[in-house]
LOSEVO-843048 format. One record per residue (C-alpha): x, y, z; residue number from 1; residue in three letters. Coordinates in nm, 4 decimals, always signed. Example, Ala and Ser with C-alpha at 12.3 -4.5 7.8 and 13.67 -1.06 7.14 Angstrom:
BEGIN
east | north | up | resi | resn
+1.2300 | -0.4500 | +0.7800 | 1 | ALA
+1.3670 | -0.1060 | +0.7140 | 2 | SER
//
This chain:
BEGIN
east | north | up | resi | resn
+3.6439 | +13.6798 | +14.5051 | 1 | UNK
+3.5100 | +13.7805 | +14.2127 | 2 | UNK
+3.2279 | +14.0267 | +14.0651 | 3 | UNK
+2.9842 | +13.7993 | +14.0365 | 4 | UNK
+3.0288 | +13.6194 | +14.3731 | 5 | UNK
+2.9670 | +13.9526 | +14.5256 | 6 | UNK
+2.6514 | +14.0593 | +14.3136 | 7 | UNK
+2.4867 | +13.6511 | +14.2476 | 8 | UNK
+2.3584 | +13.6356 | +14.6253 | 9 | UNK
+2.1515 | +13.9378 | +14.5677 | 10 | UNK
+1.9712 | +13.8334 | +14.3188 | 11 | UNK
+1.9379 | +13.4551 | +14.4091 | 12 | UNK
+1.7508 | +13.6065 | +14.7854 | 13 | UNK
+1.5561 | +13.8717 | +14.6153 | 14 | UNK
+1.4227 | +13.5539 | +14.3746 | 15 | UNK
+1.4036 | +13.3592 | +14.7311 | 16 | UNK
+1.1484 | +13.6321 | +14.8513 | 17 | UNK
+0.9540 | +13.6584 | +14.5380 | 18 | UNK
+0.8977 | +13.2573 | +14.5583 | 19 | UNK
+0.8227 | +13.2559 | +14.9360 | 20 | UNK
+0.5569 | +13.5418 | +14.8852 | 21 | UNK
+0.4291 | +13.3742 | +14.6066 | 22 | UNK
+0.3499 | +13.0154 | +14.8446 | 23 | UNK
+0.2894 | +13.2481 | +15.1049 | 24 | UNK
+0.5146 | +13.0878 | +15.2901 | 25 | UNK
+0.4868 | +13.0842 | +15.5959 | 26 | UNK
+0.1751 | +13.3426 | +15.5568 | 27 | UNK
+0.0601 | +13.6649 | +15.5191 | 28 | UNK
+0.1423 | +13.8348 | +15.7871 | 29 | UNK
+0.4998 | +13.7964 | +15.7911 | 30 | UNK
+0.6168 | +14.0235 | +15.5224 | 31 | UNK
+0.4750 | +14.3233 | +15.6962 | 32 | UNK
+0.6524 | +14.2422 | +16.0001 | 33 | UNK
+1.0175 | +14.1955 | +15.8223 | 34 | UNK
+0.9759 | +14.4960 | +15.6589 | 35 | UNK
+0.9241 | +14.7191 | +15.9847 | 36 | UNK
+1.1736 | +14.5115 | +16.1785 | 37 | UNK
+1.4474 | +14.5810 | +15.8925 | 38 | UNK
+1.2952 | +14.9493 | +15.8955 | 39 | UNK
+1.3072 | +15.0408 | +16.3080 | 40 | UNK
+1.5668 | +14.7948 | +16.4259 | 41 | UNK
+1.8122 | +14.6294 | +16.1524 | 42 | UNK
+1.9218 | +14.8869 | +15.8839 | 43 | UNK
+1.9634 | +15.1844 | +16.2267 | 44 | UNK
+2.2054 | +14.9141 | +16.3762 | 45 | UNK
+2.3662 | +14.8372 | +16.0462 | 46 | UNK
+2.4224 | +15.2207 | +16.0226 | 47 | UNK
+2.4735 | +15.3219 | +16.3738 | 48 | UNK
+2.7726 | +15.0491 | +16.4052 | 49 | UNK
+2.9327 | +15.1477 | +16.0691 | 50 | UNK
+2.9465 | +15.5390 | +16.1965 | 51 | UNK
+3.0790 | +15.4570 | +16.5128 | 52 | UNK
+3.4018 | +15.3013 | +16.3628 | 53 | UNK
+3.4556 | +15.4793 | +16.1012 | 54 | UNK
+3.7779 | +15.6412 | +16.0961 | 55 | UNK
+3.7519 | +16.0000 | +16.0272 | 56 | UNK
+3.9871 | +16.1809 | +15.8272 | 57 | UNK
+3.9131 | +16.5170 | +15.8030 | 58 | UNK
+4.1351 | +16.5836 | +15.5188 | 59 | UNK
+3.9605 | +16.3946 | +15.3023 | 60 | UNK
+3.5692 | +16.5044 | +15.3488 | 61 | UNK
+3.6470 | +16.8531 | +15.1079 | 62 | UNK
+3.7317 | +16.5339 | +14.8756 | 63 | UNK
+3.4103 | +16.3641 | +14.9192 | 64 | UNK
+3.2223 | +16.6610 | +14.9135 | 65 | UNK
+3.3795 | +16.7033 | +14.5367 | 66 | UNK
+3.3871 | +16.3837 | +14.3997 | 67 | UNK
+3.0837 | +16.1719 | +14.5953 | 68 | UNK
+2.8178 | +16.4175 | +14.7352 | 69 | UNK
+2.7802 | +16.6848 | +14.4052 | 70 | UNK
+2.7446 | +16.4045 | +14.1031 | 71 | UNK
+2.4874 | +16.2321 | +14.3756 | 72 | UNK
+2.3039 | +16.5631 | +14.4616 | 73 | UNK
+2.3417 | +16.6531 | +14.0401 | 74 | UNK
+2.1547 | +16.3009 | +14.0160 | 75 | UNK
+1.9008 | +16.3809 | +14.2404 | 76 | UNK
+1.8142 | +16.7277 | +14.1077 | 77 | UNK
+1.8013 | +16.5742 | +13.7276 | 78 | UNK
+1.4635 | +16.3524 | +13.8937 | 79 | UNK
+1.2529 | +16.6883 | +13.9641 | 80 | UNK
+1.2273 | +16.6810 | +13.6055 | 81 | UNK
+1.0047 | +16.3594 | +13.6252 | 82 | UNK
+0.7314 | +16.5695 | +13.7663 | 83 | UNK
+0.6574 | +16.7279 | +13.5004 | 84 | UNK
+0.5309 | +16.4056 | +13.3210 | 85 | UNK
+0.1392 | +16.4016 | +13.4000 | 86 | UNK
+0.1836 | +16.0064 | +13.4248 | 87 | UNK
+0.4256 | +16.0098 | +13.7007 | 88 | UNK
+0.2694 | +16.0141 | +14.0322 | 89 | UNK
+0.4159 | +16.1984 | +14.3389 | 90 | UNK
+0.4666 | +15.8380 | +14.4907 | 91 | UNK
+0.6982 | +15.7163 | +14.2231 | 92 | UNK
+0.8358 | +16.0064 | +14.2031 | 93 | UNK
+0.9999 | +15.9312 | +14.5253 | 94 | UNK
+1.1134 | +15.5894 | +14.4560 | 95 | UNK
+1.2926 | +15.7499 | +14.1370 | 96 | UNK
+1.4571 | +16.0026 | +14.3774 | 97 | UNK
+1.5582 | +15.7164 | +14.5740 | 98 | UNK
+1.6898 | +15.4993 | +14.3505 | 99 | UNK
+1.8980 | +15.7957 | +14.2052 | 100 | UNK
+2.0580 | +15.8913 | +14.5052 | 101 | UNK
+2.0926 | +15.6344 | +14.7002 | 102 | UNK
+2.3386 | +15.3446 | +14.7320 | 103 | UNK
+2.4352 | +14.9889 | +14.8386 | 104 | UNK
+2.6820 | +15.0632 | +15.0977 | 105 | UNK
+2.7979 | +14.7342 | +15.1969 | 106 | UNK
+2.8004 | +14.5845 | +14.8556 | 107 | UNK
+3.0666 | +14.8742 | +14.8052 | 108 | UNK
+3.2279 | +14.7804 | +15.1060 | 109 | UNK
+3.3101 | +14.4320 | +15.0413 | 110 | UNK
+3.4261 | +14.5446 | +14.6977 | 111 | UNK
+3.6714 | +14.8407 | +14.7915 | 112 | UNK
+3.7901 | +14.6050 | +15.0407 | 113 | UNK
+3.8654 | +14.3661 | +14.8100 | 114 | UNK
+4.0240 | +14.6385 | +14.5608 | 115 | UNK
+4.1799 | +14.8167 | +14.8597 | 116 | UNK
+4.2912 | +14.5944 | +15.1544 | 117 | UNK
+4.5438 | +14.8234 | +15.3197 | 118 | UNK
+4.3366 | +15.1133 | +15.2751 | 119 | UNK
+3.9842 | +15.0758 | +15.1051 | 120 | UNK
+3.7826 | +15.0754 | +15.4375 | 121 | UNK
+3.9105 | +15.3944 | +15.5981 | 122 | UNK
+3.8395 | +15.5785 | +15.2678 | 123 | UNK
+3.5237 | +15.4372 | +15.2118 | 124 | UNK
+3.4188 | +15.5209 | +15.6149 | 125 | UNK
+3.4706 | +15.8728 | +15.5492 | 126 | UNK
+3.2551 | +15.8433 | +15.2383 | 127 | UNK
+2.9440 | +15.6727 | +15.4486 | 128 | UNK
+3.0015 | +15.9597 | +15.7127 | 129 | UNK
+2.9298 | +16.2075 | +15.4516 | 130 | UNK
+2.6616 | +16.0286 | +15.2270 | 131 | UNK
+2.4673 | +15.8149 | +15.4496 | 132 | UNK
+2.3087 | +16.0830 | +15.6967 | 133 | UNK
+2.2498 | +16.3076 | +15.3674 | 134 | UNK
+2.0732 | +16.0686 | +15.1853 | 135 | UNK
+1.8740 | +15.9324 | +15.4258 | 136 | UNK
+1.7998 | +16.2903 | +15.5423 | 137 | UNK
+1.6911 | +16.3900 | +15.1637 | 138 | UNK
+1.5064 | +16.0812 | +15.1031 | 139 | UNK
+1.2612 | +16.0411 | +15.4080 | 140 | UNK
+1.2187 | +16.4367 | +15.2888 | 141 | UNK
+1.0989 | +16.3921 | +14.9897 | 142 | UNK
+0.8803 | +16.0758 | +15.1052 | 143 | UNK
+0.7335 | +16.3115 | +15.3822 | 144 | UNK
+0.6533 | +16.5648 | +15.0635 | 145 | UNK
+0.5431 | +16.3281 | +14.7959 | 146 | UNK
+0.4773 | +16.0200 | +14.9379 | 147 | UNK
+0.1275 | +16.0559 | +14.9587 | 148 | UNK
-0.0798 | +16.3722 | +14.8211 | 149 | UNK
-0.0067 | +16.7001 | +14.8629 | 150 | UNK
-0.2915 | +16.7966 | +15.0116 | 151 | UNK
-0.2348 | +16.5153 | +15.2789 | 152 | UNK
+0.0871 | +16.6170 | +15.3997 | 153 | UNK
+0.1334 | +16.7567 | +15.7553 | 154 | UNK
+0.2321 | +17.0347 | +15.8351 | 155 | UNK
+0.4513 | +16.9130 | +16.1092 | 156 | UNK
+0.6904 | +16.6719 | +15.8373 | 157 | UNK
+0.9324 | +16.7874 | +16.0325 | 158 | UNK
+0.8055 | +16.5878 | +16.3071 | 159 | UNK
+0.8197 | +16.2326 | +16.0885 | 160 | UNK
+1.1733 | +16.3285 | +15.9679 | 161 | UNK
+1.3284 | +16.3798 | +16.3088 | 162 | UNK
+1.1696 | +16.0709 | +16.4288 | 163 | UNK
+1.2828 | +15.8775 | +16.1165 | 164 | UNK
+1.5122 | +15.5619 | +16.2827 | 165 | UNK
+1.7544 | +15.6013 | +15.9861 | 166 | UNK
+1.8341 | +15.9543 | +16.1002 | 167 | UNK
+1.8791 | +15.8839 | +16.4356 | 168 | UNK
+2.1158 | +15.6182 | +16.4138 | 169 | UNK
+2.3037 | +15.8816 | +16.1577 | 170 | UNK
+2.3304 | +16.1075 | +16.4683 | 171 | UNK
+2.4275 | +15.8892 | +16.7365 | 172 | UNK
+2.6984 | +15.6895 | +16.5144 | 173 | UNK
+2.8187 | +16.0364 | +16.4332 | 174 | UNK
+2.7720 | +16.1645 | +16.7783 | 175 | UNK
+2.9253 | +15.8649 | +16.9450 | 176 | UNK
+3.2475 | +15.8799 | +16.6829 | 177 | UNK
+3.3354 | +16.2146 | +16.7227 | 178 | UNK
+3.2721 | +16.2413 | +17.1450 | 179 | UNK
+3.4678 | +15.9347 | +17.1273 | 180 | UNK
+3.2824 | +15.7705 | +17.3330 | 181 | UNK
+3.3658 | +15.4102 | +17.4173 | 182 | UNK
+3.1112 | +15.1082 | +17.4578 | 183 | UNK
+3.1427 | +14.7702 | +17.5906 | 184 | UNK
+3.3103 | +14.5138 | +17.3274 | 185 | UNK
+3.0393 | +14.2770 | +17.3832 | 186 | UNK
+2.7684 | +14.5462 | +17.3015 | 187 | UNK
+2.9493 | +14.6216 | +16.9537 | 188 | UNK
+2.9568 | +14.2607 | +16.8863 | 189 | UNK
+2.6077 | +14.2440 | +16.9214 | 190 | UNK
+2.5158 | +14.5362 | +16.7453 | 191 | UNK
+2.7468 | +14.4054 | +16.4506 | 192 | UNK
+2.5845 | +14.0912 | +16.4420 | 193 | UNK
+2.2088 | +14.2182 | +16.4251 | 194 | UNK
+2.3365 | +14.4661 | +16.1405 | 195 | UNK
+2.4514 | +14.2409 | +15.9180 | 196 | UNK
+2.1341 | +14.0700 | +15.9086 | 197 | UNK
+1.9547 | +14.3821 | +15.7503 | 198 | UNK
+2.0451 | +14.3407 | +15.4279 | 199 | UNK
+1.9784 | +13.9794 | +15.3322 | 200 | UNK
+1.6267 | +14.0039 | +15.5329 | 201 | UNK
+1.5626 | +14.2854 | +15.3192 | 202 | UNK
+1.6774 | +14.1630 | +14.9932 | 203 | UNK
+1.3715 | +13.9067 | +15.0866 | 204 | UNK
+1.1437 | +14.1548 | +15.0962 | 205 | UNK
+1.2108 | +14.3262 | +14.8038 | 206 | UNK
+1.1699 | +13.9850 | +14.6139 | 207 | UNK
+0.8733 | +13.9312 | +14.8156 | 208 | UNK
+0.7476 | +14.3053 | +14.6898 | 209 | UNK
+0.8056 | +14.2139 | +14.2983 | 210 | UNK
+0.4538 | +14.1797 | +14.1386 | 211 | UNK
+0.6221 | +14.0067 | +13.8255 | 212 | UNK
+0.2687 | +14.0509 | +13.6230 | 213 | UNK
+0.3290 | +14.4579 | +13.6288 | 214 | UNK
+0.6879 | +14.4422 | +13.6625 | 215 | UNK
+0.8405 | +14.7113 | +13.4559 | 216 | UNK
+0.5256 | +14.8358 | +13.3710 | 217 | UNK
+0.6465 | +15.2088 | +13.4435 | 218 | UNK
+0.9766 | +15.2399 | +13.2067 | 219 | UNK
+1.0404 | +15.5433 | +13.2766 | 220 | UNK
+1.0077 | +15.5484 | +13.6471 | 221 | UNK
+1.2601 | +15.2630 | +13.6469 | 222 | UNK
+1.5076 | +15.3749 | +13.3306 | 223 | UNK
+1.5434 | +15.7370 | +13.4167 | 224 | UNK
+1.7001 | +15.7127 | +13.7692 | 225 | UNK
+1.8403 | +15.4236 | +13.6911 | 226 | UNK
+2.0295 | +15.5559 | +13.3834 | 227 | UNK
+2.1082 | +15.8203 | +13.5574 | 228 | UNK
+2.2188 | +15.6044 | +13.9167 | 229 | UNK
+2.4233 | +15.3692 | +13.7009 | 230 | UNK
+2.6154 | +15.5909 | +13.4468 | 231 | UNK
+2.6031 | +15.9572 | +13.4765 | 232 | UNK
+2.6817 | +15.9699 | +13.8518 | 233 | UNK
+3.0159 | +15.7469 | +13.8337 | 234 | UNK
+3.1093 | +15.8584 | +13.5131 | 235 | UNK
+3.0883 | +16.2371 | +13.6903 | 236 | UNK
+3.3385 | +16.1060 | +13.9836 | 237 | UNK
+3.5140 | +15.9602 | +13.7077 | 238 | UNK
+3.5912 | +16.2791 | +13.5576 | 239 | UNK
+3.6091 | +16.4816 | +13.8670 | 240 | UNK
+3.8544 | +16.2841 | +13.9655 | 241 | UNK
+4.0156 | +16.3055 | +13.6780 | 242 | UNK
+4.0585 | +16.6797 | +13.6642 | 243 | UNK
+4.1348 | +16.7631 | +14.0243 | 244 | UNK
+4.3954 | +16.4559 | +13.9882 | 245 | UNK
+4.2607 | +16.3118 | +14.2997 | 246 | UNK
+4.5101 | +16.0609 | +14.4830 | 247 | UNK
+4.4532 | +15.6916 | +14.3195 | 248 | UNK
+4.3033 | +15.5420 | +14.6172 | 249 | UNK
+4.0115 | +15.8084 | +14.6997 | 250 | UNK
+3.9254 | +15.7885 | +14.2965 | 251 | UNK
+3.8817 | +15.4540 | +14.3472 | 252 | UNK
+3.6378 | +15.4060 | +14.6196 | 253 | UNK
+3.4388 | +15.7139 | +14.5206 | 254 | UNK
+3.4069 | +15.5542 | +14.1809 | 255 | UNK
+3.3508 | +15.2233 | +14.3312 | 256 | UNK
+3.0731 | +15.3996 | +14.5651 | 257 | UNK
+2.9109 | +15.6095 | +14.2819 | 258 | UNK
+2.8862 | +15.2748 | +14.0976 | 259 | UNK
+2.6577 | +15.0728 | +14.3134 | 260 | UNK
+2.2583 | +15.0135 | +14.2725 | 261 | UNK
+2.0244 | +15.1876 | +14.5018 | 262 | UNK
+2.0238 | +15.0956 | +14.8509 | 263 | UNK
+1.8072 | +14.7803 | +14.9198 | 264 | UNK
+1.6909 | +14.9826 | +15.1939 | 265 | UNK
+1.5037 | +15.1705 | +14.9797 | 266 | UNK
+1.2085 | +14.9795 | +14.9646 | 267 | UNK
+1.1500 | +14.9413 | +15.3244 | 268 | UNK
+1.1714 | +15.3250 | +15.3686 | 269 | UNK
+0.9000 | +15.3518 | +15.0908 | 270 | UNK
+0.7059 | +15.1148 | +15.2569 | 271 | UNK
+0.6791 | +15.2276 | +15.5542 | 272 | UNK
+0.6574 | +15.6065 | +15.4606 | 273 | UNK
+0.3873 | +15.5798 | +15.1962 | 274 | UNK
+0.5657 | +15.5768 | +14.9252 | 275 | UNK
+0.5609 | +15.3526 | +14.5498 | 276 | UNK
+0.6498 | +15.0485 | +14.7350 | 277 | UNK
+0.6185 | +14.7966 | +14.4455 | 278 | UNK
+0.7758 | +15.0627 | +14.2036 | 279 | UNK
+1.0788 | +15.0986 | +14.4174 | 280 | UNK
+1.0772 | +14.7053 | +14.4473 | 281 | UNK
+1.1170 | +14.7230 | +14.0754 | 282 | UNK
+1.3943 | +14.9775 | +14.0469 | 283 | UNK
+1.6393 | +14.8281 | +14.3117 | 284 | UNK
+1.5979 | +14.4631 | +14.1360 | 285 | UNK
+1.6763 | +14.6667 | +13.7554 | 286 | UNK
+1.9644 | +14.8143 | +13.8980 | 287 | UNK
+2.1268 | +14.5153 | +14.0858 | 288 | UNK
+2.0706 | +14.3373 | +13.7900 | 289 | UNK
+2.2010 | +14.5798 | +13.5520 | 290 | UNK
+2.4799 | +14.6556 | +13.7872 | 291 | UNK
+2.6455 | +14.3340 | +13.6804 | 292 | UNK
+2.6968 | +14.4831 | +13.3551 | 293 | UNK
+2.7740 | +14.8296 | +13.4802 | 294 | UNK
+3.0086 | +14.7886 | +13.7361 | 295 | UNK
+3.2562 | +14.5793 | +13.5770 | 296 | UNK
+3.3455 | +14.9324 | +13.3658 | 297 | UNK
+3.3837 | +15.1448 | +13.6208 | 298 | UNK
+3.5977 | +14.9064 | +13.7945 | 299 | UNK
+3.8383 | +14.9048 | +13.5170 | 300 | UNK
+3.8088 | +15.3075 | +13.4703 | 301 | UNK
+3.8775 | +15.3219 | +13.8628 | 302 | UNK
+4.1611 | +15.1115 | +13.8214 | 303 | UNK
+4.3180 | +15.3091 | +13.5436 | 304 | UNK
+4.4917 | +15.5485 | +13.8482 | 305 | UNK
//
């Protein structure tokens, strides 16, 4: 397996959705009811069954910490200086700080496993422990805050973040892992199976989200997390790595990890949260795209250990 037989059925459903929409095929209605399905029931199974059996090894989270979490977090702080740009609404302000911090995790799963088959997976389950309830905590934050008007916002957020489904499967994936609490093969199975259909029912509706007429209408919403996603952030675990001579296989996957595009579940969080929908729509299809040029380098850097 190659790069591009990892990356080409991304783009070919995301092109699938736009069409669909575009026939409105089969009608209206049914975009709005993939994108809360994916929201409340696929991507928390997806996440809840990948934190449940993950292998934890606790040596190697003061690793993550160093070398996955601070260039992400360094990322996500350089988008607060969108806001000062009087063009950049609060909305898209979110998507950028989504599409900074955020990333494909099972795109970077199927490629550390294919870099890594003895020991890719393990390393990269500690890494999801560590990122995936943070950055689903910090985005649905900063959706709750900017998402919509100041002057609209709640003052119970707190309420909408501990509700948030993403969070929740965080917990009880974590929860379940560390009690060690067994459940019934045949319930695992299932769970598996639903997950893995998050992320091409997804990719549908962020094609199906693309308004090609005002795509990239916004450069810098869509170039300055996106710069930042796709070259400062791995080449900081690059160098991190680097100077804290981290063991070969770790640089790898957090390289590999720091690499990918934003999540694809981006867009359904900013959808259902209030945020720039169709902006974030835009930024995940940039990256993905770009990421074919992208990730080839810091493939080769990563295998340079």
């Amino acid at each position: 397996m190659n790069l591009l037989d990892i990356l080409t059925p991304l783009y070919l459903l995301i092109g699938l959705g736009f069409l669909l929409n575009k026939y409105q095929f089969p009608n209206k209605d049914f975009w709005p009811g993939i994108e809360r399905m994916s929201y409340f029931v696929l991507f928390p199974t997806l996440i809840f069954v990948a934190l449940i059996k993950a292998e934890i090894d606790l040596s190697l989270i003061g690793i993550i910490v160093l070398v996955v979490l601070i260039p992400s977090s360094l990322s996500g702080l350089l988008q607060w200086l969108g806001l000062l740009s009087p063009k950049l609404s609060s909305p898209s302000f979110s998507s950028m700080f989504q599409g900074a911090v955020r990333n494909n995790t099972v795109v970077s799963l199927v490629i550390v496993a294919w870099l890594l088959p003895d020991t890719g997976l393990a390393i990269m389950s500690v890494i999801i422990l560590v990122m995936v309830p943070m950055n689903n905590f910090l985005a649905t934050f900063v959706l709750l805050r900017y998402g919509r008007p100041s002057t609209a916002v709640s003052a119970s957020w707190w309420k909408g973040l501990v509700a948030n489904p993403l969070i929740i499967a965080c917990f009880l994936g974590l929860s379940f892992n560390i009690l060690n609490i067994d459940l019934p093969r045949s319930f695992i199975n299932t769970a598996d199976f639903l997950g893995r259909s998050a992320l091409p029912f997804a990719l549908l509706a962020v094609g199906a989200g693309l308004k090609l007429d005002s795509a990239f209408k916004n450069k810098f919403m869509i170039l300055f997390p996106s710069i930042s996603k796709l070259l400062i952030v791995p080449l900081l675990s690059w160098a991190l790595c680097v100077l804290f001579e981290v063991e070969r296989d770790v640089a790898m996957s957090a390289i590999v990890f720091g690499s990918m595009p934003t999540a694809v579940s981006c867009y359904i969080l900013a959808k259902q949260k209030g945020g720039d929908a169709e902006g974030m729509a835009q930024i995940i299809t940039f990256q993905t795209l770009m990421a074919a040029f992208t990730l080839p380098l810091f493939l080769v850097l990563a295998q340079q250990f």
